[in-house]
C-alpha positions in Angstrom: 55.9 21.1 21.5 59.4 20.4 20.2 63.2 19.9 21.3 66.0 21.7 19.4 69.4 20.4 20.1 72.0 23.7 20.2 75.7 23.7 19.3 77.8 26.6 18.9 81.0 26.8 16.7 83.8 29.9 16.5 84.7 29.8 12.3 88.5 31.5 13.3 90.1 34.7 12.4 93.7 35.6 11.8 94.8 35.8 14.8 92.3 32.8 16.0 92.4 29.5 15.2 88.7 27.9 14.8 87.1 26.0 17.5 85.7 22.3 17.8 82.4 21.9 18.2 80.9 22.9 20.8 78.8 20.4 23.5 75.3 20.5 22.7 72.6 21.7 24.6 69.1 20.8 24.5 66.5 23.5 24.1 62.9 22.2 24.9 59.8 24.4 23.7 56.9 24.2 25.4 53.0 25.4 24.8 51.8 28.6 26.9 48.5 27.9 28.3 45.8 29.8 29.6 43.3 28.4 32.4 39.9 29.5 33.1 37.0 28.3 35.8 33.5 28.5 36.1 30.9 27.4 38.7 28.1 24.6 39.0 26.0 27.4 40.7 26.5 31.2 41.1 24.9 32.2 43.3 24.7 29.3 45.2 23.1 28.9 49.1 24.4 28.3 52.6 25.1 24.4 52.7 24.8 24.1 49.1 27.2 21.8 47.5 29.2 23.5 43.9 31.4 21.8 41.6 33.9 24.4 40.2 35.5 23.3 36.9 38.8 24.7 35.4 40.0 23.9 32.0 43.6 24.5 30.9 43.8 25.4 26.8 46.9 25.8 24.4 47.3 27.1 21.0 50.0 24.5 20.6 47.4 21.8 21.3 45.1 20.0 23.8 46.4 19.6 27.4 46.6 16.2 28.3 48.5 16.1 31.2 49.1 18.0 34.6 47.0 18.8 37.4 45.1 21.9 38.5 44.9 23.7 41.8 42.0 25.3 43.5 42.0 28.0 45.4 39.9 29.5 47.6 41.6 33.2 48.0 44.8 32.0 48.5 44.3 28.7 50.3 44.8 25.3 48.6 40.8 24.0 48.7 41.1 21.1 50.8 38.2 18.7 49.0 40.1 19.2 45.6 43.1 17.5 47.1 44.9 20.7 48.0 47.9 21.9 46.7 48.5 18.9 44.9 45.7 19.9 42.4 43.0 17.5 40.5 44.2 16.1 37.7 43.1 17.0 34.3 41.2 14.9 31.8 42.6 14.3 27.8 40.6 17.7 27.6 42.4 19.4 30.4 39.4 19.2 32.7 39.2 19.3 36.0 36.4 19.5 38.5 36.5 20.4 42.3 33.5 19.8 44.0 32.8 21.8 47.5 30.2 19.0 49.9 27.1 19.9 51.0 27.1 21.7 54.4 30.8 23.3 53.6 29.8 26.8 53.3 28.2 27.4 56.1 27.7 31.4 55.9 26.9 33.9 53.5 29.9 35.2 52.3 31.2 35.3 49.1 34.6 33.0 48.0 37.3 33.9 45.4 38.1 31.2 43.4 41.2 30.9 41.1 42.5 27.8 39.5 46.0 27.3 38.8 46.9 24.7 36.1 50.5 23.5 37.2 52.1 23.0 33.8 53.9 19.5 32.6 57.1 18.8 32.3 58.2 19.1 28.8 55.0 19.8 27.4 52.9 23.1 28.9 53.5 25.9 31.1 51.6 27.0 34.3 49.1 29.6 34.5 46.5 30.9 36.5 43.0 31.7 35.8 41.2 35.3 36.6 38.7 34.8 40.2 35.6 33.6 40.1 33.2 35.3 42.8 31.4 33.1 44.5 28.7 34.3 46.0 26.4 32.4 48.7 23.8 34.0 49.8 21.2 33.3 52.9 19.1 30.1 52.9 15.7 29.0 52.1 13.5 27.8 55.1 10.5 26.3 56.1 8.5 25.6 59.6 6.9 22.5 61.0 4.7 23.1 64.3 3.6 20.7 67.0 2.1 20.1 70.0 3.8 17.5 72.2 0.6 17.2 74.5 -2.7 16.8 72.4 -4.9 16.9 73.2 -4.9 18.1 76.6 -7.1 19.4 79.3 -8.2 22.7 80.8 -5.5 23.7 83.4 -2.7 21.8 81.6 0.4 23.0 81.1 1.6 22.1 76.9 4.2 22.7 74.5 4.9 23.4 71.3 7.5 23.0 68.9 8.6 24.6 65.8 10.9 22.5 63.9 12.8 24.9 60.7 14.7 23.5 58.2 15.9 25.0 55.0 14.7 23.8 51.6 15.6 24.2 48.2 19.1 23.2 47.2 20.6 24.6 51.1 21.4 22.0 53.2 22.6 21.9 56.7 20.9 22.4 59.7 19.4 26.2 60.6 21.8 27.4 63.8 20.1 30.8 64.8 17.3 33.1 64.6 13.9 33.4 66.5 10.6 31.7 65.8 7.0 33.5 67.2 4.0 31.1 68.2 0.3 32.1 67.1 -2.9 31.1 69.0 -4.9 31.9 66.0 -3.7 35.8 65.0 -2.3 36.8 68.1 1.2 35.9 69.0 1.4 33.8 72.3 2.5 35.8 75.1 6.2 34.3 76.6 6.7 33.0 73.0 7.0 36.0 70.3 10.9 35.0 69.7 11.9 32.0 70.8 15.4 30.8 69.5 16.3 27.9 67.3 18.2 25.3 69.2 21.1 25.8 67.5 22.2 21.5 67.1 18.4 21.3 65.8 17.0 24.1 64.3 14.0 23.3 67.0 12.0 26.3 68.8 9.8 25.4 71.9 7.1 27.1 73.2 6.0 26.2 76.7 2.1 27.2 77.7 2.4 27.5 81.4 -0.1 25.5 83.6 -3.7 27.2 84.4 -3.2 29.2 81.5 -6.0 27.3 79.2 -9.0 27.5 81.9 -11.7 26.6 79.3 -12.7 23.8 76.9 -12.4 24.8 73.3 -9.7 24.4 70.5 -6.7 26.3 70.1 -5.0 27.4 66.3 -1.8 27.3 66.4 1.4 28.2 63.7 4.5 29.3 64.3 6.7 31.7 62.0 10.4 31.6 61.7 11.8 35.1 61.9 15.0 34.6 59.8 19.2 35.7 60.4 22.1 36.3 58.9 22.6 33.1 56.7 18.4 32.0 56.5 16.1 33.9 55.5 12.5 33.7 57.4 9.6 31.2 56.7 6.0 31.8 55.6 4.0 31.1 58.7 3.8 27.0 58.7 0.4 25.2 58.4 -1.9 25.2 61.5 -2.7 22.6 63.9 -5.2 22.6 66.5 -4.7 22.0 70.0 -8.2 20.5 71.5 -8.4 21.6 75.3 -11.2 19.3 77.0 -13.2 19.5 80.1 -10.8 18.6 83.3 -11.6 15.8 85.1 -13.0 16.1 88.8 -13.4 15.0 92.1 -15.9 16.5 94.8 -14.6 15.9 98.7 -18.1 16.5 101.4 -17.4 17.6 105.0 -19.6 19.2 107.6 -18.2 22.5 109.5 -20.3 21.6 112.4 -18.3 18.8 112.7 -19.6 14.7 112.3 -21.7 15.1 115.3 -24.6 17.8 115.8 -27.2 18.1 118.2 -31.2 17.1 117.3 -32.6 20.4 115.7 -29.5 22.1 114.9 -28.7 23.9 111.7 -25.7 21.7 109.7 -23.6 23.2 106.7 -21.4 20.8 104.5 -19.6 21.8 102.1 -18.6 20.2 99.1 -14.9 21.0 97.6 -14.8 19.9 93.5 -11.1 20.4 92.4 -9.2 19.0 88.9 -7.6 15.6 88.3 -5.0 14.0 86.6 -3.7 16.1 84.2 -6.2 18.7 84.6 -5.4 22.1 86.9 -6.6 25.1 88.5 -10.1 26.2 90.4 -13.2 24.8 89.5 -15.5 27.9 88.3 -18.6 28.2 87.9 -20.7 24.9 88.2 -23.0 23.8 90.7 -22.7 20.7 93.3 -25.9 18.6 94.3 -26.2 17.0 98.2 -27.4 14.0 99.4 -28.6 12.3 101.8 -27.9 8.2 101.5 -29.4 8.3 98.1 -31.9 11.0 98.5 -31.4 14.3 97.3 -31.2 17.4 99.6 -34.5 19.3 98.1 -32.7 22.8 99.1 -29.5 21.9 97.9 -30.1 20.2 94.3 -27.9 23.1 92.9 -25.6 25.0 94.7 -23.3 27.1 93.0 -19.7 26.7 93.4 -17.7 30.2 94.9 -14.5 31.3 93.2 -12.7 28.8 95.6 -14.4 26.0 94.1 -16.9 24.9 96.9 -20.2 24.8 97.1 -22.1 25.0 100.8 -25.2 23.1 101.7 -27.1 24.6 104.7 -29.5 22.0 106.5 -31.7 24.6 108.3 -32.7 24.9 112.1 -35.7 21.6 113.3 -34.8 20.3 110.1 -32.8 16.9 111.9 -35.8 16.1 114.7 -35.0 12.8 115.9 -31.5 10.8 116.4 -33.0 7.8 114.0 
């Protein structure tokens, strides 16, 4: 790096006398430099944060001074203080780092880096592109029931929470997720899409659907897109279905008042409560009489409508007492 100060003078000729001196001009000299920039990670994943660092080099000596711009194609990168550039350290480093959650697809980038020379002391230049390429996210599944354990009858519902894992970050925007009762994939739920603000699936077991007591397996699979890649089925949990609570209403279909002698039916409806739901099949109702059990109707079966009927035969009620 050096100044050279120029003057020009004309020595005469015969027919031309010799010139003064002429005004000097200053001719300043300064380093060509060469710039080149690498990445943090390359390949890197969708939501992955990558620092990109440039370094600016001169035969004449170390680069000192000046900034460097990134560029993403050919638009300034915004996080590395745009056009104006980073500036470089006393070894003509710079870094630009991309946040987490900025590339939000898998696509690749090309990035350059200009270094944009110092006055007096180093040129510009421009490095070769960097590919970067950012390929489809890791992810992972998380299933729950929001209703355990429940009851026979009851409607319940599942949720299948993905998230990606590894260095991605972000949060997964698309793509289906299928619901397993043990191997088989849950009718109504076999691609269910992410909730695209929460990367939640739900999975909602209509009511009457569980009609008998027993546990449940359940695991969800996310079934991957365009920028995440599907999940190994997640980790089961078991969903405990449990006996439906009941209540039994009595009436007689000969009515409250029958005649001394006469044959009597009641019958006794059993239906679900509380959380519990649909008909009550098979079981058997017992009748009574004050506290006394109806010796013919100990154990009457229940029909497919959930009632039983007790049948007081004919001679049986002899007196009005």
């Amino acid at each position: 790096i050096a100044t050279h100060t120029i003057t020009a003078e004309f020595l005469g000729t015969l027919n031309f006398a010799g010139s003064a001196l002429s005004a000097s001009i200053t001719q300043t000299v300064i380093g060509v430099t060469t710039t080149a920039v690498v990445s943090s990670a390359n390949p890197s994943v969708v939501g992955q944060s990558v620092t990109y660092t440039a370094t600016a080099s001169s035969v004449s000596g170390t680069v000192t001074s000046g900034s460097i711009e990134f560029l993403d194609g050919s638009t300034p990168i915004g996080s590395c203080n745009g056009a104006t550039g980073a500036t470089v350290s006393s070894l003509g480093v710079a870094n630009c780092t991309i946040p987490i959650n900025t590339y939000t697809t898998a696509v690749s980038h090309n990035i350059s880096a200009k270094y944009l020379g110092s006055t007096g002391s180093f040129a510009t230049s421009t490095s070769s592109t960097l590919v970067q390429a950012v390929g489809a996210a890791s992810t992972t599944i998380v299933v729950a029931s929001t209703t355990g354990p429940s009851v026979v009858g009851q409607p319940v519902t599942y949720t299948g929470a993905v998230t990606v894992t590894g260095s991605a970050s972000g949060t997964v925007t698309a793509g289906n997720v299928t619901f397993f009762d043990g191997v088989t994939a849950i009718t109504g739920c076999t691609a269910i899409g992410v909730n695209a603000g929460t990367g939640i699936a739900t999975c909602n077991i209509p009511i009457n659907t569980y009609t008998t007591a027993g546990p449940h397996t359940i695991t969800a699979q996310y079934l991957g897109s365009t920028f995440f890649t599907a999940s190994a089925l997640s980790l089961p949990i078991t969903q405990t279905v449990g006996a439906a609570n009941t209540t039994t209403i009595v009436v007689s279909t000969t009515g409250s008042t029958s005649l001394v002698g006469a044959s009597v039916t009641y019958t006794g409806t059993v239906s679900a409560t509380g959380s519990g739901s649909g008909t009550v099949t098979p079981g058997n109702v017992e009748f009574f009489d004050g506290g006394n059990l109806i010796s013919n109707c100990a154990s009457v079966p229940v029909n497919g409508s959930g009632a039983a009927a007790c049948i007081i035969p004919i001679n049986t009620y002899t007196s009005i007492a």
